[in-house]
N, C-alpha and C positions, 0 to 999 in steps of 0.2 A: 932169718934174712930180713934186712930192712932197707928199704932205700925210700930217701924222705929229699922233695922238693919243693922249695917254696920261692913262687913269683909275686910282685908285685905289678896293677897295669894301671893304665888310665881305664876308669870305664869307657870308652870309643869303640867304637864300631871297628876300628882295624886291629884292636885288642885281641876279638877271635882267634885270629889268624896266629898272634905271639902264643896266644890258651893252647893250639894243636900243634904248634912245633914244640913246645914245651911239653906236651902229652906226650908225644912221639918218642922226643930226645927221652923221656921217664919213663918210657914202657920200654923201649931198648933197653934199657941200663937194667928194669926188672928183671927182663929174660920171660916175660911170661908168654908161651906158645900159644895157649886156647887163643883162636879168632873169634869165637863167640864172649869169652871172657871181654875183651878186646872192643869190640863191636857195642855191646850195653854199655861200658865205662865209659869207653869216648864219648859217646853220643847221649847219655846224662849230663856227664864234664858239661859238652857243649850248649846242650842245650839249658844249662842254667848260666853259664858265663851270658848267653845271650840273654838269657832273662834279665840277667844281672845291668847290662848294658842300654837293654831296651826299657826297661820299666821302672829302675831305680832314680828317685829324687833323692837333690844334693840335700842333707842334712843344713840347719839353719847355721851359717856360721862357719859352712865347710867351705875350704878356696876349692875344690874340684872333686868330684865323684873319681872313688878310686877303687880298686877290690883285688884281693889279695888271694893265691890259691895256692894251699899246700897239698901237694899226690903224696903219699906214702903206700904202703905195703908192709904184711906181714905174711908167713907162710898159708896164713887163711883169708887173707882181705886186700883190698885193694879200697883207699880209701880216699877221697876227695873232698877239704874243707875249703871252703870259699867264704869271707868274709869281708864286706862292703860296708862305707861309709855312708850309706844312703839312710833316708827317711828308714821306718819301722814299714814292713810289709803287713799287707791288712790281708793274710793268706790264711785257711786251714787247709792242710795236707789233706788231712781226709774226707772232702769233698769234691776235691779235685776230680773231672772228668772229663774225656776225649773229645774234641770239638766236633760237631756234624761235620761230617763230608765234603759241604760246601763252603765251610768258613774256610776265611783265608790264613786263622789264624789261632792260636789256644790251646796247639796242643803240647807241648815245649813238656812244662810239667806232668804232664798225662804221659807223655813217653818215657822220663827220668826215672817214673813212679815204676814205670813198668820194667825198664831196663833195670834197674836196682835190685838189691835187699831189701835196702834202708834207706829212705831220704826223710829227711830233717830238718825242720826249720827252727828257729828260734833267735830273740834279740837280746843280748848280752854285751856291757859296756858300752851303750850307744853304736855296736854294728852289728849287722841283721847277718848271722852263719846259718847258712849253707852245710849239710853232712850227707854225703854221699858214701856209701858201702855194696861194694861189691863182690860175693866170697868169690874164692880161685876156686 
């Protein structure tokens, strides 16, 4: 079983919003029941589309920051590629850690990490992807 979706947004803040109806409308069509399943994938999804949104510079030469997100499924995974015109991220995955309690802010990737399998970065043909995995 396969079902494979691919959007394209402006990076803008009301992007979010088009990221979860499209999550939605893609996990209906999956059929997948675990709420827990469910629960971790959205809210990695989300919380890097807003990375994506919040933190990404336009590329030199780019008319407008843009990012692109493919959901797919296989009988074992559920998988979420996101890939942006922005600058190169100056990120390692494996340092990444939970914000104090009192910040207002930092924990985005610290949750993805934890919600996931797999999360992955990397820059390929001048855009920075995003790989999200989460087994059924």
């Amino acid at each position: 079983m396969s079902e494979r979706r691919v959007v394209e947004f402006a990076a803008t803040i009301e992007s979010i919003e088009v990221v979860q109806a499209e999550f939605d409308a893609w996990w209906s069509a999956i059929g997948e029941t675990k709420i827990e399943t469910r629960f971790a994938f959205e809210l990695a999804v989300v919380e890097i589309a807003t990375n994506i949104v919040e933190h990404t510079r336009r590329a030199e030469g780019s008319s407008g920051r843009r990012y692109e997100l493919t959901l797919d499924c296989t009988d074992e995974s559920v998988t979420a590629v996101f890939s942006d015109n922005g600058m190169p991220a100056d990120i390692d995955l494996s340092t990444v850690t939970m914000a104090d309690v009192e910040d207002e802010s930092g924990r985005g990737l610290a949750l993805a990490i934890a919600a996931l399998d797999s999360l992955d970065y990397q820059r390929a043909n001048g855009r920075n992807i995003w790989t999200l995995v989460c087994k059924r």
